[in-house]
C-alpha positions in Angstrom: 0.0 0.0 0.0 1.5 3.4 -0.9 1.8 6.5 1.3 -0.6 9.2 0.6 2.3 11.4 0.4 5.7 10.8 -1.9 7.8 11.0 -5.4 7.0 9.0 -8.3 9.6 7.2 -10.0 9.6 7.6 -13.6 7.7 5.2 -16.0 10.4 4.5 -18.0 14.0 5.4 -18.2 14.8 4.3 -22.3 12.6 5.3 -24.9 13.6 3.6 -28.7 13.9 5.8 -31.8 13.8 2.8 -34.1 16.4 0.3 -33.0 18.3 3.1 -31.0 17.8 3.2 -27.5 17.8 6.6 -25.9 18.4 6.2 -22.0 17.9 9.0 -19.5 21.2 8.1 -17.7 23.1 8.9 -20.6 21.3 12.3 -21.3 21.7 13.1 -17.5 25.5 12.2 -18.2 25.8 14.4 -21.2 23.8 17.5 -19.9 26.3 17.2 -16.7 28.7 17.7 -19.3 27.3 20.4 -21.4 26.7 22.6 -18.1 30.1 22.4 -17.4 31.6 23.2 -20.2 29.5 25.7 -20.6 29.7 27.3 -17.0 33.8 27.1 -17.6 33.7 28.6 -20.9 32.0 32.0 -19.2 34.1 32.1 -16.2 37.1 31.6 -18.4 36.0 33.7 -21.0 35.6 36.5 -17.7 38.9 35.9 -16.7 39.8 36.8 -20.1 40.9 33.5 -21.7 39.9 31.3 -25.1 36.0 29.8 -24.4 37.7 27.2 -27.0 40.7 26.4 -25.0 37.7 24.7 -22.6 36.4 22.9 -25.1 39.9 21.6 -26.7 40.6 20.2 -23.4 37.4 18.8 -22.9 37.9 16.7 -25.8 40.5 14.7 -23.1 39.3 15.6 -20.0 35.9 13.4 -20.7 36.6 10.5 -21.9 39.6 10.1 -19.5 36.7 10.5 -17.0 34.3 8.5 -18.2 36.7 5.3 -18.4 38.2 6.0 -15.2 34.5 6.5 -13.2 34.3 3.0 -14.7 37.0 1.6 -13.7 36.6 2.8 -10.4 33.4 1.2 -10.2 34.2 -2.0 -11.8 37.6 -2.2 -9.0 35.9 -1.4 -6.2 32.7 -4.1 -6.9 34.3 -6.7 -8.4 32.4 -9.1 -7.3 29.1 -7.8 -9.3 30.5 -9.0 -13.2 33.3 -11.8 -11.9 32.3 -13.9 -9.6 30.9 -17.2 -10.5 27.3 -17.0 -12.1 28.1 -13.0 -13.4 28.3 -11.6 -17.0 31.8 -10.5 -16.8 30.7 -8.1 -20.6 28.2 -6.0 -18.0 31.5 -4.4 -16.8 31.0 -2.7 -20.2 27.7 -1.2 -19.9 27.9 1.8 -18.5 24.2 2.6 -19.3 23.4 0.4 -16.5 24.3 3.0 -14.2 27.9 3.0 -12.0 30.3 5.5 -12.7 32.6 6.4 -9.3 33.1 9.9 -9.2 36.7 9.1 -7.6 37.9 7.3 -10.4 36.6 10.0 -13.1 38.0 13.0 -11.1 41.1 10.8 -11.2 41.9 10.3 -14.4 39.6 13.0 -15.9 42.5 15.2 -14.3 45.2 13.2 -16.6 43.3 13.8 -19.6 42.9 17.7 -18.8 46.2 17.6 -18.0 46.9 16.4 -21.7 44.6 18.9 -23.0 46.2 21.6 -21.3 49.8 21.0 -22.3 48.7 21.2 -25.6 47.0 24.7 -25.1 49.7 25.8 -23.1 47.8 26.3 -19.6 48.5 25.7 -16.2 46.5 22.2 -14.6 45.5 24.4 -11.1 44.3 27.4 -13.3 42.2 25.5 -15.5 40.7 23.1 -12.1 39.8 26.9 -10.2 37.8 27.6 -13.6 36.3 24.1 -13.8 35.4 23.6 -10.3 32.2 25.2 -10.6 31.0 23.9 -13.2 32.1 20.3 -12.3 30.0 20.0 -9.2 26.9 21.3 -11.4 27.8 18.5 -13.5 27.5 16.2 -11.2 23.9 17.9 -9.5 22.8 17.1 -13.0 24.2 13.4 -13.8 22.6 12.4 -10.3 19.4 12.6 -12.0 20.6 9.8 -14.1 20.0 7.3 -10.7 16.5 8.7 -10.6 15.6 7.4 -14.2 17.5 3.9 -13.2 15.8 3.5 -10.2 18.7 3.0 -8.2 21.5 4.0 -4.9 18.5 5.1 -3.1 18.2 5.0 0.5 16.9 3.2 3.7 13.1 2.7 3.7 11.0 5.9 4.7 7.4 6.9 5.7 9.1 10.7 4.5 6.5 12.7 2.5 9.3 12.7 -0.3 10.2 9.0 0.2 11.0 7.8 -3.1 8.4 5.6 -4.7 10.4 2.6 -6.0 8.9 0.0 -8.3 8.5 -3.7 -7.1 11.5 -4.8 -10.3 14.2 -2.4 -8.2 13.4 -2.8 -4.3 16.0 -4.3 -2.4 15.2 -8.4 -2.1 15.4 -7.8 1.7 12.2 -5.4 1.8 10.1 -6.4 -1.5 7.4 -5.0 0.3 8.2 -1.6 0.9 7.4 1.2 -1.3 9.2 4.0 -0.5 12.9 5.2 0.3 15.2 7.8 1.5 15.6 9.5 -2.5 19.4 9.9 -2.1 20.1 11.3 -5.9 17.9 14.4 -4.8 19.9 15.2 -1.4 23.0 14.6 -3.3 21.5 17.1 -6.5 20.8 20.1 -3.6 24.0 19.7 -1.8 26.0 19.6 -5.4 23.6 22.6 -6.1 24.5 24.3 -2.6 28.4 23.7 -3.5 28.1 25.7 -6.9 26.7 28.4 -5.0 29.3 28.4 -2.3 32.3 28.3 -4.3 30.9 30.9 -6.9 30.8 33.1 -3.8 34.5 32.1 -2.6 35.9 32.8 -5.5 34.6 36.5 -5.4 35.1 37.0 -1.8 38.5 35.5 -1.2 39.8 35.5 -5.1 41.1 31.9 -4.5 43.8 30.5 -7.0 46.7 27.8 -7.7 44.1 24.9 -7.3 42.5 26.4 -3.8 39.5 26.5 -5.4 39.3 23.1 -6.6 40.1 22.0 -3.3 37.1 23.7 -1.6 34.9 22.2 -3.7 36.6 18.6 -2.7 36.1 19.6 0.6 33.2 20.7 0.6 31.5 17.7 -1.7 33.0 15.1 0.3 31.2 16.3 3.5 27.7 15.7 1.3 28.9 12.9 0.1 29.7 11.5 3.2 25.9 12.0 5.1 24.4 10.6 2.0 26.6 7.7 1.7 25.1 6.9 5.2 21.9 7.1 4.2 22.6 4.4 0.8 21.5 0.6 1.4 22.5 -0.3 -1.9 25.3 -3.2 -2.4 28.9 -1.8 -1.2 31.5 -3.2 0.1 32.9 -2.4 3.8 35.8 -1.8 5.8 35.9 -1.6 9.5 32.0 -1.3 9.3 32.2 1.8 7.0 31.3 1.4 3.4 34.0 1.9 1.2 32.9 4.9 -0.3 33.0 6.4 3.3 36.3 6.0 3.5 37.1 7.5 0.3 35.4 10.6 0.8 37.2 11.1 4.5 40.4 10.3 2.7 39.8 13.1 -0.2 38.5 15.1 2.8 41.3 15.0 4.7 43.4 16.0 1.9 41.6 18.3 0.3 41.6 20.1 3.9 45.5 19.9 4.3 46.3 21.5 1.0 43.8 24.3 1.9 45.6 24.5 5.3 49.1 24.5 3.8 48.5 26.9 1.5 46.5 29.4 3.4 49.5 32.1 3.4 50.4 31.9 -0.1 50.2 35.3 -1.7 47.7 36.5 -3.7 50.5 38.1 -5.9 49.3 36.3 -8.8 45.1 36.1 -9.2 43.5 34.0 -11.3 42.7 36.2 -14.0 46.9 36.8 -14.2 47.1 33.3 -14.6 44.9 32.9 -17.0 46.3 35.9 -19.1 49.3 34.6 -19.2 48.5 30.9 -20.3 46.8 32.9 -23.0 49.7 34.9 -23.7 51.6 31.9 -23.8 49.6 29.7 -26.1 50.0 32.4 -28.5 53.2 33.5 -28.4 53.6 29.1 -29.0 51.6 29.6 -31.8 53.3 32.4 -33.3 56.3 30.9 -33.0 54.9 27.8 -35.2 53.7 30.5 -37.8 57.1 31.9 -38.0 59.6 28.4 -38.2 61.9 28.1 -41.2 60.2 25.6 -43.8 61.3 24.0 -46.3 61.4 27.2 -49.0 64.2 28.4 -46.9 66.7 25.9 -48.2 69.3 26.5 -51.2 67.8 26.3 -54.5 69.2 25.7 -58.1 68.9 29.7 -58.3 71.7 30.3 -55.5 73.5 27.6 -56.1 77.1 28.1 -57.8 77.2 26.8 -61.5 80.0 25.7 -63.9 80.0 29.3 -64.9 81.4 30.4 -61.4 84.7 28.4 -61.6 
């Protein structure tokens, strides 16, 4: 029997356009992705750099990000695609939902790092300017659980327990409707996070990756309460889910560095950085323009003849 009072879960989360399937986890994924390229295009764009230098090293940043949220995943739950009686291929379908947001931080960083050595840009400039729009990203691709149906909470009798369909209750409590809806505390605290370090960045003018770390900090800690909430499979360590430890982990770090760092001097602001990574990039380009090439060597012209002995 269901509560007079909760949220619907959708009716469906792929819709076919002919054979194609169209799933709302992957358009939560890729509007995630859209928002923050476009959010870092404007703030870069403000601090006057390239919009396009964003995009150029989104081209690596994503799909560096994408693999390694999988791969993070696919570590860290093994036991879900290769244990005896599992389809070892699921560990490919990423539609199915599970992408770690530790493991596409990770090596999402390595691919931005490519894409910024190319564009001539310093890695903590460019994370200040993404951080933003990263954790509105992620407030967006949360939705994607909501479509799935899935990493919801403990059962509630909340007015906005999540209604969850008989096909995706947990085989402990078939009976029960409704749960703690996890995605949406996770979307508002993301959401809360955009705000805060939007304000940060104006009030304190924070720089050389301090930005990026308060929104690490500051994520984590949501993370963390919601990961409490979560009775979906994870594994545990000391009692604490692994995830848990994770986030107190990047917590802790993210903390120091902010600690460490607190006296630096604000000498060099992130609009100066950015200016001079654009300055850079095209003084590198200029210099291509300007190489010797091959119309520079001797020709027959200036060569000496048989007249010249």
């Amino acid at each position: 029997m269901h509560h007079l009072a909760y949220l619907p879960s959708p009716s469906q989360g792929v819709w076919h356009l002919g054979p194609f399937p169209i799933r709302a986890y992957a358009l939560c994924i890729i509007a995630g992705i859209a928002a923050a390229v476009w959010l870092t295009r404007k703030r870069w764009a403000v601090l006057g750099g390239n919009p396009d230098d964003i995009s150029d090293i989104a081209v690596w940043a994503v799909p560096f990000g994408i693999v390694g949220g999988r791969l993070y995943h696919v570590i860290t739950d093994p036991e879900l695609y290769f244990k005896a009686g599992e389809q070892p291929i699921r560990a490919l379908y990423i539609w199915d939902g599970g992408l770690g947001i530790w493991g596409a931080v990770a090596l999402g960083a390595v691919g931005a790092w490519i894409g910024c050595r190319r564009r001539g840009i310093k890695l903590a400039t460019y994370a200040d300017a993404l951080a933003p729009g990263l954790i509105l990203a992620q407030a967006i691709g949360r939705w994607g659980n909501y479509f799935n149906q899935e990493l919801y909470g403990d059962p509630t009798h909340l007015p906005w327990g999540l209604l969850i369909d008989p096909a995706h209750r947990p085989p402990a409590t078939p009976d029960i409707a409704t749960y703690q809806p996890t995605f949406l505390y996770e979307s508002l605290w993301d959401l809360g996070v955009v705000a805060l370090l939007l304000w940060a960045d104006r009030r304190f003018s924070l720089h050389s990756g301090r930005l990026f770390a308060l929104y690490v900090a500051a994520y984590t800690v949501g993370r963390g309460w919601v990961e409490a909430l979560r009775d979906d499979h994870a594994n545990h360590i000391l009692g604490l889910r692994l995830n848990d430890w994770t986030a107190l982990i990047v917590f802790l770090g993210a903390v120091a560095y902010l600690v460490l760092t607190r006296n630096r001097p604000a000498s060099e602001p992130m609009a100066a950085e950015v200016a001079q990574s654009t300055d850079a990039a095209e003084a590198t380009a200029a210099t291509a323009a300007t190489e010797p090439t091959d119309a520079a060597e001797p020709t027959e012209a200036t060569e000496p003849t048989e007249a010249a002995h």
